[in-house]
Backbone and ligand atoms as CSV (ligand in chain L), in Angstrom:
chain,resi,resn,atom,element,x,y,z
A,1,UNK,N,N,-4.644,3.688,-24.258
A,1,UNK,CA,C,-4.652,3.763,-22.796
A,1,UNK,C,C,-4.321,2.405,-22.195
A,2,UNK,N,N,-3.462,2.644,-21.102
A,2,UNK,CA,C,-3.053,1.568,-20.550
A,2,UNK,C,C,-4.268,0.786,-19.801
A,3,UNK,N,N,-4.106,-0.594,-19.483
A,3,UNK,CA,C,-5.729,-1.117,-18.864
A,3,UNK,C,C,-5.193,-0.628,-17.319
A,4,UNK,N,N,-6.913,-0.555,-16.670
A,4,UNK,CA,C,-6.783,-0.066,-15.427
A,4,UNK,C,C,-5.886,-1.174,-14.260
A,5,UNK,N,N,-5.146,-1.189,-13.402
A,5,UNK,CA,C,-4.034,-1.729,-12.293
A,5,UNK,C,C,-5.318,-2.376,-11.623
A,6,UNK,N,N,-4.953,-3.431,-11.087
A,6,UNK,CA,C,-5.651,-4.624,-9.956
A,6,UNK,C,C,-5.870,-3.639,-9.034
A,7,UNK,N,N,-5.144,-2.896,-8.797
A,7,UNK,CA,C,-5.783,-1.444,-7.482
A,7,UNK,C,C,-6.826,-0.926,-8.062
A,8,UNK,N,N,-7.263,-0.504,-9.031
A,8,UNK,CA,C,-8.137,0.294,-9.758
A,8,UNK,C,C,-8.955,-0.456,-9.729
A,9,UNK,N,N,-9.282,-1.463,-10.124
A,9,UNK,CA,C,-10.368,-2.596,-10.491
A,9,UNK,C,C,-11.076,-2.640,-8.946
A,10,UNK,N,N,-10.199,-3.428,-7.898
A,10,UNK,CA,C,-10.834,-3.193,-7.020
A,10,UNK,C,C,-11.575,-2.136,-6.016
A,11,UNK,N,N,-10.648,-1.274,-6.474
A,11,UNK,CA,C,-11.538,0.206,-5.685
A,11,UNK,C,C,-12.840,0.240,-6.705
A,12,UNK,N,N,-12.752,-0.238,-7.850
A,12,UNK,CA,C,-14.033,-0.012,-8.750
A,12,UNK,C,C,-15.066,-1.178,-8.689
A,13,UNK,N,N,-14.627,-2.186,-7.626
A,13,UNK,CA,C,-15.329,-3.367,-7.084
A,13,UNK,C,C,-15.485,-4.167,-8.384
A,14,UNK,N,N,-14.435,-4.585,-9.437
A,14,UNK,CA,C,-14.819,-5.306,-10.439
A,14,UNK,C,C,-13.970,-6.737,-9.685
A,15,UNK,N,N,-13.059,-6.323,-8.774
A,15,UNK,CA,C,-12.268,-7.625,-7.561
A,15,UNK,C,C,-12.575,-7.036,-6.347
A,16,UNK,N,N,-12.941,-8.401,-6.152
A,16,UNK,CA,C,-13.000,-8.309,-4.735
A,16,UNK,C,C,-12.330,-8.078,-3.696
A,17,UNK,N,N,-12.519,-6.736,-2.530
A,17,UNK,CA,C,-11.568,-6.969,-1.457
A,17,UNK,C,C,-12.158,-5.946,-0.522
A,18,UNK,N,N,-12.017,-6.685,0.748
A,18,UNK,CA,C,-12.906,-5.709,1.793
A,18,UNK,C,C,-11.771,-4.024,1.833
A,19,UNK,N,N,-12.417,-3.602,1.763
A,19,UNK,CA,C,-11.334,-2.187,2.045
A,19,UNK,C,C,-11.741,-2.038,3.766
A,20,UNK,N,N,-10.750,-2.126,4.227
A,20,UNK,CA,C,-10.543,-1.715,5.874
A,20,UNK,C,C,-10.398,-0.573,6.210
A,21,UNK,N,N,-10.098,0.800,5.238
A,21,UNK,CA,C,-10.442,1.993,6.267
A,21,UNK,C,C,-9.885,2.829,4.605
A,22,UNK,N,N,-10.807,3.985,4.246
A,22,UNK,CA,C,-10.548,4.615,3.532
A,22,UNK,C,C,-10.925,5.886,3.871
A,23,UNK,N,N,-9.767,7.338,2.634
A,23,UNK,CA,C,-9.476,8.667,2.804
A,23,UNK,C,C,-10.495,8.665,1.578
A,24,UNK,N,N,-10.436,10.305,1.615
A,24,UNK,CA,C,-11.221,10.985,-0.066
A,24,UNK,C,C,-10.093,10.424,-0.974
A,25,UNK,N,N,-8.879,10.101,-0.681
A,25,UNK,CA,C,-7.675,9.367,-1.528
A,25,UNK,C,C,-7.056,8.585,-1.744
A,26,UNK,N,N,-7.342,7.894,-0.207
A,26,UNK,CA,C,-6.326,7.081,-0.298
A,26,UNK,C,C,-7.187,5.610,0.315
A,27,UNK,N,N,-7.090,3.988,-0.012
A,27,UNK,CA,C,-7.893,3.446,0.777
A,27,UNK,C,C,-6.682,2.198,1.205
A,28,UNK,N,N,-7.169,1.230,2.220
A,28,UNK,CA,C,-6.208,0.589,2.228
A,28,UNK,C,C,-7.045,-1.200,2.299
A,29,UNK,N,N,-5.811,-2.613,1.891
A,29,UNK,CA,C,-6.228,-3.168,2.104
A,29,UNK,C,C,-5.739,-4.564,2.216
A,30,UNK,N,N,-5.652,-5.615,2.698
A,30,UNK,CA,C,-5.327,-6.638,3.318
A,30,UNK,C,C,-4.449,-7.248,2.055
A,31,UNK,N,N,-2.975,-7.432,1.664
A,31,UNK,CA,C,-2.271,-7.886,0.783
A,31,UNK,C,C,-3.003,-9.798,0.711
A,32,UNK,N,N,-3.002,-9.761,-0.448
A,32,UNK,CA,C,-3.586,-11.109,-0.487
A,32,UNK,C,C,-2.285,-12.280,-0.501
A,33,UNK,N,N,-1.288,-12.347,-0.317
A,33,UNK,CA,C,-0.342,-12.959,-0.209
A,33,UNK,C,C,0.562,-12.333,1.085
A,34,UNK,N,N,0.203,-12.315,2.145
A,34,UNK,CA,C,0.766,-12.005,3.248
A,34,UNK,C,C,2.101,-12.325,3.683
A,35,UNK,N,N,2.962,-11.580,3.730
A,35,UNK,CA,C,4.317,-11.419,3.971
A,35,UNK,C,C,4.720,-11.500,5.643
A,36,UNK,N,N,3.932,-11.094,6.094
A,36,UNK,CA,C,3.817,-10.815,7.909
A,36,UNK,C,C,2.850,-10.915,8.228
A,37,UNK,N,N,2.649,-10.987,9.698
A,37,UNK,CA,C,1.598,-11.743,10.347
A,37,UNK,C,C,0.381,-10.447,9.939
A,38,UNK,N,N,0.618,-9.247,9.660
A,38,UNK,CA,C,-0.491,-8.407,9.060
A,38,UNK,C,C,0.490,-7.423,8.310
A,39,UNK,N,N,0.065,-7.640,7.356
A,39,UNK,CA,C,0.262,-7.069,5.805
A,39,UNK,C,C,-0.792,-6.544,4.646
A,40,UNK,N,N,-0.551,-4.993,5.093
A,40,UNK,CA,C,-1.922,-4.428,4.286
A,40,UNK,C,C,-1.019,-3.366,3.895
A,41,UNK,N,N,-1.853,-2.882,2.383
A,41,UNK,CA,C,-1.732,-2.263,1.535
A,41,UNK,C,C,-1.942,-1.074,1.631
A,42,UNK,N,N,-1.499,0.426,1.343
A,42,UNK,CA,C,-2.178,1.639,1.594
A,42,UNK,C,C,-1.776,2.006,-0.263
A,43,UNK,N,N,-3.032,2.865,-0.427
A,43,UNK,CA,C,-3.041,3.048,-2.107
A,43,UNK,C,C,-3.489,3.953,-2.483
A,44,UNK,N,N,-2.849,4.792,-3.021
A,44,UNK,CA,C,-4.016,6.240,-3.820
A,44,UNK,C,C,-4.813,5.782,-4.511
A,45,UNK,N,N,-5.982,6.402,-4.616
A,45,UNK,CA,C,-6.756,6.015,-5.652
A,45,UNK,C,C,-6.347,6.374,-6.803
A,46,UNK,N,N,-5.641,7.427,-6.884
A,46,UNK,CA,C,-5.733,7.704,-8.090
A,46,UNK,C,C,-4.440,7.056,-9.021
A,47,UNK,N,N,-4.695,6.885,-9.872
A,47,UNK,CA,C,-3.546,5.549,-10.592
A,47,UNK,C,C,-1.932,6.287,-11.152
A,48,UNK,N,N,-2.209,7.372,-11.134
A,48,UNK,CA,C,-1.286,8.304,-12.138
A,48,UNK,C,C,0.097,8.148,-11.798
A,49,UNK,N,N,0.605,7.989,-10.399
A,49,UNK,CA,C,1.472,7.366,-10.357
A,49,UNK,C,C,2.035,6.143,-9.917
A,50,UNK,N,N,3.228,5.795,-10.592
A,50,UNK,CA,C,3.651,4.531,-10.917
A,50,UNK,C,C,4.356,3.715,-9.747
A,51,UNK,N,N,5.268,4.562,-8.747
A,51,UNK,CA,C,5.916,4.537,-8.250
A,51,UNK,C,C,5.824,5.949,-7.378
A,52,UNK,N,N,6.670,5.143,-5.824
A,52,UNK,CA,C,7.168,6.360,-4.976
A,52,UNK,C,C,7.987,7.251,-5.314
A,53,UNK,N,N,8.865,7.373,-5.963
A,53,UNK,CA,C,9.524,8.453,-6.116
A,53,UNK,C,C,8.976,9.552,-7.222
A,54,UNK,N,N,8.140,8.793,-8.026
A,54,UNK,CA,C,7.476,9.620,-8.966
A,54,UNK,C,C,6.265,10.378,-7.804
A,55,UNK,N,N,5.410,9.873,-7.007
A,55,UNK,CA,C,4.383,10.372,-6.143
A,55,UNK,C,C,5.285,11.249,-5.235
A,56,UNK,N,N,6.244,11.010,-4.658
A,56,UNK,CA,C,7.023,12.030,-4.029
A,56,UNK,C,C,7.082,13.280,-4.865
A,57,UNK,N,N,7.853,13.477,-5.847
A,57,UNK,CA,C,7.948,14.444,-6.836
A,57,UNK,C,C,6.833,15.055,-7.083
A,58,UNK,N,N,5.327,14.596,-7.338
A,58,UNK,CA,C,4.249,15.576,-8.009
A,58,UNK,C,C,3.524,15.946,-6.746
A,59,UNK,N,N,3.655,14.623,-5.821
A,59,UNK,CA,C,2.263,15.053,-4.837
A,59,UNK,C,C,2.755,14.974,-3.750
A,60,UNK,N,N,3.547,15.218,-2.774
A,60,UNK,CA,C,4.248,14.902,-1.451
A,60,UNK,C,C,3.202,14.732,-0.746
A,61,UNK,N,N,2.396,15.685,-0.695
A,61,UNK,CA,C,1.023,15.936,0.396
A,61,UNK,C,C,0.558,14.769,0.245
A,62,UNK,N,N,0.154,13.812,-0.814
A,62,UNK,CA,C,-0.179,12.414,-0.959
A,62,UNK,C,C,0.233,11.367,-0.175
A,63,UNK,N,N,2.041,11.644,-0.691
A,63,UNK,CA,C,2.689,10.519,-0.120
A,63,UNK,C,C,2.428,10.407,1.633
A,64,UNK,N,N,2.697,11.980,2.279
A,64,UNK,CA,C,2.552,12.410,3.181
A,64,UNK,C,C,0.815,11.607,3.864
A,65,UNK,N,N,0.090,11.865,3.145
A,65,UNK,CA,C,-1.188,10.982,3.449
A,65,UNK,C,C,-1.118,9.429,3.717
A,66,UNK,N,N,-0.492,8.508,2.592
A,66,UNK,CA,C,-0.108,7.897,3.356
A,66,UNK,C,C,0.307,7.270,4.175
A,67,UNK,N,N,1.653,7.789,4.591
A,67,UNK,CA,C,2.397,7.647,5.843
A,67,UNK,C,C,1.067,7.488,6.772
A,68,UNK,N,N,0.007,8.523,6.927
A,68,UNK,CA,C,-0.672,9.291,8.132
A,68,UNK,C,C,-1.306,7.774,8.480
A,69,UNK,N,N,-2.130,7.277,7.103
A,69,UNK,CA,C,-2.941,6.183,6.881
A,69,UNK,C,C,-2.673,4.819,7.055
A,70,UNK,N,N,-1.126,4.840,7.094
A,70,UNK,CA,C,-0.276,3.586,7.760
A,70,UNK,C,C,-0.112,3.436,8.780
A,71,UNK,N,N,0.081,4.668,9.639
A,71,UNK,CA,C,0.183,4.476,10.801
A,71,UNK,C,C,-0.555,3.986,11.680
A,72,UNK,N,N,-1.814,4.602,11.212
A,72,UNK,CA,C,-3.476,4.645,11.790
A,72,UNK,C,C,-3.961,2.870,11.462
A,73,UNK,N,N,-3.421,2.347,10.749
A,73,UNK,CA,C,-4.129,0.907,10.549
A,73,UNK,C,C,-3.219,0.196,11.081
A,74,UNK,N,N,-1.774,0.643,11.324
A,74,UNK,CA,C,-0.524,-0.582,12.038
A,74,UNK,C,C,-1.243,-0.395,13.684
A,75,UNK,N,N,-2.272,0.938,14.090
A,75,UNK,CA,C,-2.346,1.278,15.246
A,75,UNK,C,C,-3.789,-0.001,15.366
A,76,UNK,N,N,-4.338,-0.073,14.390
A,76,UNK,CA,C,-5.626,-0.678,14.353
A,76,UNK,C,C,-5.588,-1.959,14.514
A,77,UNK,N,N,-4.301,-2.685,13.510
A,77,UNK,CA,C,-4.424,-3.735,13.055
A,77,UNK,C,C,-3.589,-4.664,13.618
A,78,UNK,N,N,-2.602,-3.958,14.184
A,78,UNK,CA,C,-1.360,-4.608,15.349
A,78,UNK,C,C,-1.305,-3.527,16.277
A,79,UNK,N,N,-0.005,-3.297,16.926
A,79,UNK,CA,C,0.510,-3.145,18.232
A,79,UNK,C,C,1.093,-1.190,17.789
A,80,UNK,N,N,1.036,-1.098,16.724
A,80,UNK,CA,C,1.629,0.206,16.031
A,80,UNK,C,C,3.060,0.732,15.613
A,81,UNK,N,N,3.330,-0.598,15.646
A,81,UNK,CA,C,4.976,-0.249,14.987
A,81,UNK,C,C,4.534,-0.920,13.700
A,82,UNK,N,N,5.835,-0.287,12.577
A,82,UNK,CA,C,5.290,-1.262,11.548
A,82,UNK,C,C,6.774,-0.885,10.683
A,83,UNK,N,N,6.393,-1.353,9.641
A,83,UNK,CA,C,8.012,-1.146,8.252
A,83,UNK,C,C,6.833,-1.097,7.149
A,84,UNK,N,N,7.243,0.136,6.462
A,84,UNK,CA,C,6.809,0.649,5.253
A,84,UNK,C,C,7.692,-0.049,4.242
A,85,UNK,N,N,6.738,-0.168,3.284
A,85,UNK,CA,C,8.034,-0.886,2.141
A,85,UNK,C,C,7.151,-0.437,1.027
A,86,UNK,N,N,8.117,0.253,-0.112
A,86,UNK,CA,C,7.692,0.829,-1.681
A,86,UNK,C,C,8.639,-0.240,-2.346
A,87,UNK,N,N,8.113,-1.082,-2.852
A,87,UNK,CA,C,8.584,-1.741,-4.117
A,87,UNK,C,C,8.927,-0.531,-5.091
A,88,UNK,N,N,10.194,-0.203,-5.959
A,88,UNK,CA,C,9.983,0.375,-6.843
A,88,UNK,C,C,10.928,0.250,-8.163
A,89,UNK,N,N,10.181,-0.066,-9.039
A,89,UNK,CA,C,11.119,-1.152,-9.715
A,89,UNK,C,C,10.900,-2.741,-10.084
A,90,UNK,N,N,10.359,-3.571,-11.334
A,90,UNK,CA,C,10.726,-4.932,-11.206
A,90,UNK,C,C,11.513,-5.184,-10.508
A,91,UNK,N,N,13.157,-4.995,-10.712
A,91,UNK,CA,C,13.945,-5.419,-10.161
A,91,UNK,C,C,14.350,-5.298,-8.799
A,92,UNK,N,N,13.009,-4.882,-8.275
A,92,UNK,CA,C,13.177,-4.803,-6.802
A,92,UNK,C,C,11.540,-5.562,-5.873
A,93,UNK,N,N,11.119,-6.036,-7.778
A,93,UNK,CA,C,9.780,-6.918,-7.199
A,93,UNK,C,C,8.513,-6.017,-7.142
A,94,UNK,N,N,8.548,-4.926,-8.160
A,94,UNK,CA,C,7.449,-4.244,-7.645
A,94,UNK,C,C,7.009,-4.779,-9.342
A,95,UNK,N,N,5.266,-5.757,-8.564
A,95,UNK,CA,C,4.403,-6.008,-9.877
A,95,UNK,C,C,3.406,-4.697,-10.397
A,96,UNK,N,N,2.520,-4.200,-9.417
A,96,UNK,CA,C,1.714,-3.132,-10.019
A,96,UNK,C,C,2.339,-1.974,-9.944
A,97,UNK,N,N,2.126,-1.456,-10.626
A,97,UNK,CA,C,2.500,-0.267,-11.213
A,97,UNK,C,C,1.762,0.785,-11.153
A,98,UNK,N,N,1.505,0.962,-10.003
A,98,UNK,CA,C,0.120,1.846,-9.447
A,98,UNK,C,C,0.402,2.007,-7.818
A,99,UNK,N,N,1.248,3.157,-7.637
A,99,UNK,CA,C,1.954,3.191,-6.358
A,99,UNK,C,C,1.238,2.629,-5.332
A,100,UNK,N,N,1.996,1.887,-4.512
A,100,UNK,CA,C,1.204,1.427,-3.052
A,100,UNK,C,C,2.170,1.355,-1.993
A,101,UNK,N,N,1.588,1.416,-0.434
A,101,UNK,CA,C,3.006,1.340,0.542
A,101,UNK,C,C,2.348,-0.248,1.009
A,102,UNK,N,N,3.549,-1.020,1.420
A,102,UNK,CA,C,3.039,-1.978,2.048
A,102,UNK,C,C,3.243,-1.782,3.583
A,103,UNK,N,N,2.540,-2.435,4.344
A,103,UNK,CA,C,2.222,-2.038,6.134
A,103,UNK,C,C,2.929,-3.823,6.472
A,104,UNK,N,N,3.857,-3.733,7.070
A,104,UNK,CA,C,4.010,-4.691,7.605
A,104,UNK,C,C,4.114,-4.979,9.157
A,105,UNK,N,N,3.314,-5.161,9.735
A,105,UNK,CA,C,3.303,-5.136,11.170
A,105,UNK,C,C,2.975,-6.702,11.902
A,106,UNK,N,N,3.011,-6.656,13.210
A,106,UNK,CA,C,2.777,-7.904,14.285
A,106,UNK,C,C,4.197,-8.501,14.371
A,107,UNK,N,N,4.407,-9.340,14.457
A,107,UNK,CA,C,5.855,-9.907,15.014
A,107,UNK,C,C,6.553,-10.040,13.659
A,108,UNK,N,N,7.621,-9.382,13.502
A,108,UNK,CA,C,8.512,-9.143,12.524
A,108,UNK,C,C,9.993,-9.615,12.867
A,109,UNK,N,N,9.778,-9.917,14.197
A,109,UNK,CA,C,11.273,-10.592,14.343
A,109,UNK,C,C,11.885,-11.816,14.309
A,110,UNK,N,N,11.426,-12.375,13.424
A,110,UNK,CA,C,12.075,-13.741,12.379
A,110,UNK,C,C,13.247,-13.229,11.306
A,111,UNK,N,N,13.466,-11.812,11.378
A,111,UNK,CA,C,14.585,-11.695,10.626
A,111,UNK,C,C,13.927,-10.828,9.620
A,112,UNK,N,N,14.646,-10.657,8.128
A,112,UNK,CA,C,14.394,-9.956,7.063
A,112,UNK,C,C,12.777,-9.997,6.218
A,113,UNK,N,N,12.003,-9.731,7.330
A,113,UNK,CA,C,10.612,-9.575,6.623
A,113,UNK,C,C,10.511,-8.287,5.610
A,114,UNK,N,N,10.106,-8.764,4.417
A,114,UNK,CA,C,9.904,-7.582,3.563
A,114,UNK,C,C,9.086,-8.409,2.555
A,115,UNK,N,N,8.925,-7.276,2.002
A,115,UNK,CA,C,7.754,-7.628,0.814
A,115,UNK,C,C,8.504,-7.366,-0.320
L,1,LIG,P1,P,4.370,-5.109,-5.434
L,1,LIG,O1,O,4.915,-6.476,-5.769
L,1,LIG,O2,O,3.986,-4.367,-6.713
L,1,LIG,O3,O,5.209,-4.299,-4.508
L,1,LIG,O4,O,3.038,-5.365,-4.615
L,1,LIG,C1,C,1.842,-5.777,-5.183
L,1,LIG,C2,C,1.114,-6.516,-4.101
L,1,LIG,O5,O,-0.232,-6.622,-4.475
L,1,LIG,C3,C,1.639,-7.945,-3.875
L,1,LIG,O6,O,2.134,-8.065,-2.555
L,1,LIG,C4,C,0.421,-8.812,-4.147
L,1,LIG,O7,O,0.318,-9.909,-3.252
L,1,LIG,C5,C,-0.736,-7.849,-3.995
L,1,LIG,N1,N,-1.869,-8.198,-4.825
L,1,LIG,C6,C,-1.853,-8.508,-6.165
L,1,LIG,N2,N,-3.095,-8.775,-6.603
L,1,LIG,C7,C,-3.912,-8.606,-5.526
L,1,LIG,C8,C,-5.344,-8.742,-5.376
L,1,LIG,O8,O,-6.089,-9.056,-6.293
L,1,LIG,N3,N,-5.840,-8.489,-4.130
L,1,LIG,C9,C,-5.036,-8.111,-3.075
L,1,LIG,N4,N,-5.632,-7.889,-1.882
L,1,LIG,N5,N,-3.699,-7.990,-3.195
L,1,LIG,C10,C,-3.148,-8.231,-4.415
């Protein structure tokens, strides 16, 4: 068995991180290397998939949850616009391997903010 993802650990409080608003599935939480002036994480709990396009494929209703759960914290946490971003892929910079959306919101207009 593969070891449990830095997402896993912390939903299992073995790392530390305040969780700011959680589903029966999904929780979300403050990227520790901030990309934009607020940059938080939305994450299934459950680890099984790797990537978005794989979570698209088995669980839409999931992915679909997230979206809901992004919106609701870009509404919380900034002004409510925001840019979703799925790393998917090293070669596109995605380290864990334990699907997550990133929330990038607050002033984004310095140009090509992404994660
Ligand atoms: P990826 O590169 O896979 O798209 O995104 C992984 C994200 O997780 C990175 O933006 C990284 O900063 C964030 N991250 C990695 N380890 C931790 C951690 O221990 N705590 C938090 N809050 N974020 C983390």
């Amino acid at each position: 068995m593969s070891e449990p993802s830095v997402f896993t650990r912390i939903l299992q409080g073995e790392i530390p991180a305040e969780i700011l608003a959680e589903t029966e599935r999904v929780f979300v939480i403050r990227d520790i290397a901030p990309q934009a002036p607020v940059h938080l994480l939305v994450i299934p709990k459950t680890p099984e998939y790797r990537d978005v396009v794989s979570l698209a494929a088995h669980a839409p209703d999931l992915l679909a949850e997230m979206v809901e759960v992004a919106g609701k914290a870009a509404a919380e946490h900034a002004d409510g616009d925001f840019r979703l971003v799925f790393n998917s892929g090293a070669g596109a910079g995605q380290t864990v391997f334990h699907v997550h959306a990133h929330v990038l919101a607050g002033d984004l207009s310095e140009g090509s903010v992404g994660a």
